[in-house]
N, C-alpha and C positions, 0 to 999 in steps of 0.2 A: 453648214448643215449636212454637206453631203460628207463627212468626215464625220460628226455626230452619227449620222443613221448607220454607218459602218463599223462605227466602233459600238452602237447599241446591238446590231446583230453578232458580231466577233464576243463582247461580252458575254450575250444570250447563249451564243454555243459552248461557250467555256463552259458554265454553272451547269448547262442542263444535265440532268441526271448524275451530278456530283455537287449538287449543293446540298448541307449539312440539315440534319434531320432537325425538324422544330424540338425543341423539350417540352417532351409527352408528357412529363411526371406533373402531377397537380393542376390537369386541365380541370374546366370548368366546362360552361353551357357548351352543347353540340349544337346547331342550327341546321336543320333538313336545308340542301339543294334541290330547286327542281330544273329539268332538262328539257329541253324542246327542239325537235325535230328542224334540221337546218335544211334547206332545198337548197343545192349548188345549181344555178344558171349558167356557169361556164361554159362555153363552148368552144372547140378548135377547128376551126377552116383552115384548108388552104385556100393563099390568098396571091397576087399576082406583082412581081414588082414594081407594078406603075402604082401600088398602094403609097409605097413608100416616098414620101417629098425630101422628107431631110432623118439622117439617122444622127442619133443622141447619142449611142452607146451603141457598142459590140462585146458578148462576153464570151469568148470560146472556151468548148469543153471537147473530150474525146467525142460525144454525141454528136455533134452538130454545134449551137452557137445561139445566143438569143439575142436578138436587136431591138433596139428602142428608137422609136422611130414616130414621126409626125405622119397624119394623112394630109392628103392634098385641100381638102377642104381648106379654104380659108377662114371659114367661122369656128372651125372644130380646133376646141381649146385643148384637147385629150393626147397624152404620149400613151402610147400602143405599145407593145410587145409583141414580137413576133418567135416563133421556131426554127430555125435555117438548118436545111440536111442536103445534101446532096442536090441541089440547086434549087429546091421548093422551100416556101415559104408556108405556113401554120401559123395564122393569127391568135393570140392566145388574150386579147381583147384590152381594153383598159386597162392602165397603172398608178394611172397619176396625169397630172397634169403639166403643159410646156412649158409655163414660169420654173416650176420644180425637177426639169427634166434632166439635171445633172446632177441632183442629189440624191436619183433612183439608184436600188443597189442591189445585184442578181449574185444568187447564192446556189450554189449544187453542194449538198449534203442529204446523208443518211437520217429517216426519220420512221423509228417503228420497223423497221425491216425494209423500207424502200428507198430507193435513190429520188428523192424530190429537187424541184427547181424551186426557189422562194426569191420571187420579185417584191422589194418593198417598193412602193413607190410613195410619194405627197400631192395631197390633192388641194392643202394648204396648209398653215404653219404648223397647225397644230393636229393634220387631219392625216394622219400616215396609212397606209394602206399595204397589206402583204398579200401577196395572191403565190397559191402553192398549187404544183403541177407533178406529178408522176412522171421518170422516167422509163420507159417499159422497152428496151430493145431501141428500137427506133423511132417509136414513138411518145409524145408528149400527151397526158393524159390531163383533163382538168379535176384537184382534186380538194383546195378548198381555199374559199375569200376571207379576210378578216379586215376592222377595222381597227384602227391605232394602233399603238406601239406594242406588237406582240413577241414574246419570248418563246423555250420550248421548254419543259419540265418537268418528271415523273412527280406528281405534287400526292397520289395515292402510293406511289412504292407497288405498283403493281407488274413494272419493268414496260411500261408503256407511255410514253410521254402525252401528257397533253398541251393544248397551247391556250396560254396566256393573255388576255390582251386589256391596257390600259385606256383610256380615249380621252380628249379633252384636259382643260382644268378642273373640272368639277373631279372629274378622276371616276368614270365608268368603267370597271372591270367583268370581264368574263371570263369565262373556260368553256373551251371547245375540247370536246373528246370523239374520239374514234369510233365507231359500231365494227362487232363484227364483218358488216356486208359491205365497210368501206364509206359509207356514210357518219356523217356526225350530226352533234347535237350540243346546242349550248345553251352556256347557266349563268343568270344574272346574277351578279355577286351583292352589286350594288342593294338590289331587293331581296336577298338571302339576307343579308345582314340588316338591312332597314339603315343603313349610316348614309350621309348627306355625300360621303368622296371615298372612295376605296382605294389606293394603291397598290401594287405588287410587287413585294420584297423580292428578288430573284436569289439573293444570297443565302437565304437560308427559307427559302419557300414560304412566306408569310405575307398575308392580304391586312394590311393596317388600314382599319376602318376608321373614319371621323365623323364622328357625332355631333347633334346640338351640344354648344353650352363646354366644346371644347375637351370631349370625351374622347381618347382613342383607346379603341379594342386590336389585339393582334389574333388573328385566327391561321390555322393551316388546315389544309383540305386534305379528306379520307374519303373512302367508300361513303362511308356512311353521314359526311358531311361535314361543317365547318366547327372545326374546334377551337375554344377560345383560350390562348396562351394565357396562363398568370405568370 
């Protein structure tokens, strides 16, 4: 599994922003997206070594270093992330959980103009979780949560990536995008398109919706919303 989650993030980074433009020519129906306002809860403490019971992972970077780590609680089923700089610790909160704590998978790369930290971690088989952090100098900023299997990629051609994310079997897709002020916002795909399962083509940026009665539609996303490939 934790060979899968790594090689879906390595793939996600290849494609993004070089995957091959849908063909435009001979579209059909557009579908309006609507967007809603996301509230990030994250938060970064520092926090004290006796936090940490048992460490799962170490990833260092020129920054500092992120550990995965258990609390001392013995009912608390939760693997944790921490920040490590010059001997303090910055709790950067839940990842995943400590059945699945070796198939969490810490990424430092450029996104939009910033140096982010992207922790995937598993909360269960099918329930994967990415939590994205700023790096700012020396500090770790919190900058946003998502759930299931998420990608990164300019899906409007606007030179700004948004990110992707698939969930379950049922196959619930979103997109998260940027604001201005650093905030985001996200769009059901699932209920844009009315289809029973949505997936996301990462290869050439298309949402292949499934229908009753065994109907698939391919659509790609614009400014101005989902358009449907013939």
């Amino acid at each position: 599994m934790k060979r899968w989650l790594a090689a879906g993030v390595a793939a996600a980074l290849l494609f993004c922003g070089s995957a091959g433009l849908a063909a435009e020519a001979g579209t059909g129906t557009v579908l309006p997206v609507s967007y809603r306002a996301l509230v990030n809860r994250q938060e970064v403490l520092e926090i004290g070594q006796e936090q940490l019971k048992q460490v799962y992972q170490r990833k260092k970077f020129d920054e500092g270093q992120v550990v995965l780590f258990a609390r001392p609680s013995e009912q608390d089923d939760y693997l944790y992330a921490a920040w490590q700089r010059e001997g303090k610790l910055y709790d950067l909160g839940a990842v995943g959980t400590l059945p699945f704590a070796e198939e969490a998978f810490v990424h430092r790369h450029e996104l939009n103009g910033r140096t982010v930290l992207r922790i995937d971690g598993v909360y269960a088989a099918k329930a994967p979780q990415s939590n994205y952090y700023v790096l700012d100098g020396a500090k770790v900023k919190p900058f946003l949560r998502v759930d299931g299997h998420a990608v990164e990629s300019d899906l409007d051609r606007d030179g700004k990536k948004e990110i992707i994310t698939t969930l379950g079997l049922r196959g619930l897709s979103k997109i998260y995008r940027e604001l201005p002020d650093g905030s985001f916002e996200v769009a059901d795909i699932n209920q844009a398109t009315g289809a029973q399962e949505v997936a996301f083509q990462m290869e050439d940026d298309l949402f292949i919706a499934k229908y009753e009665g065994g109907v698939t539609k391919k659509f790609y996303y614009r400014k101005d919303g989902l358009h449907e490939e013939k």
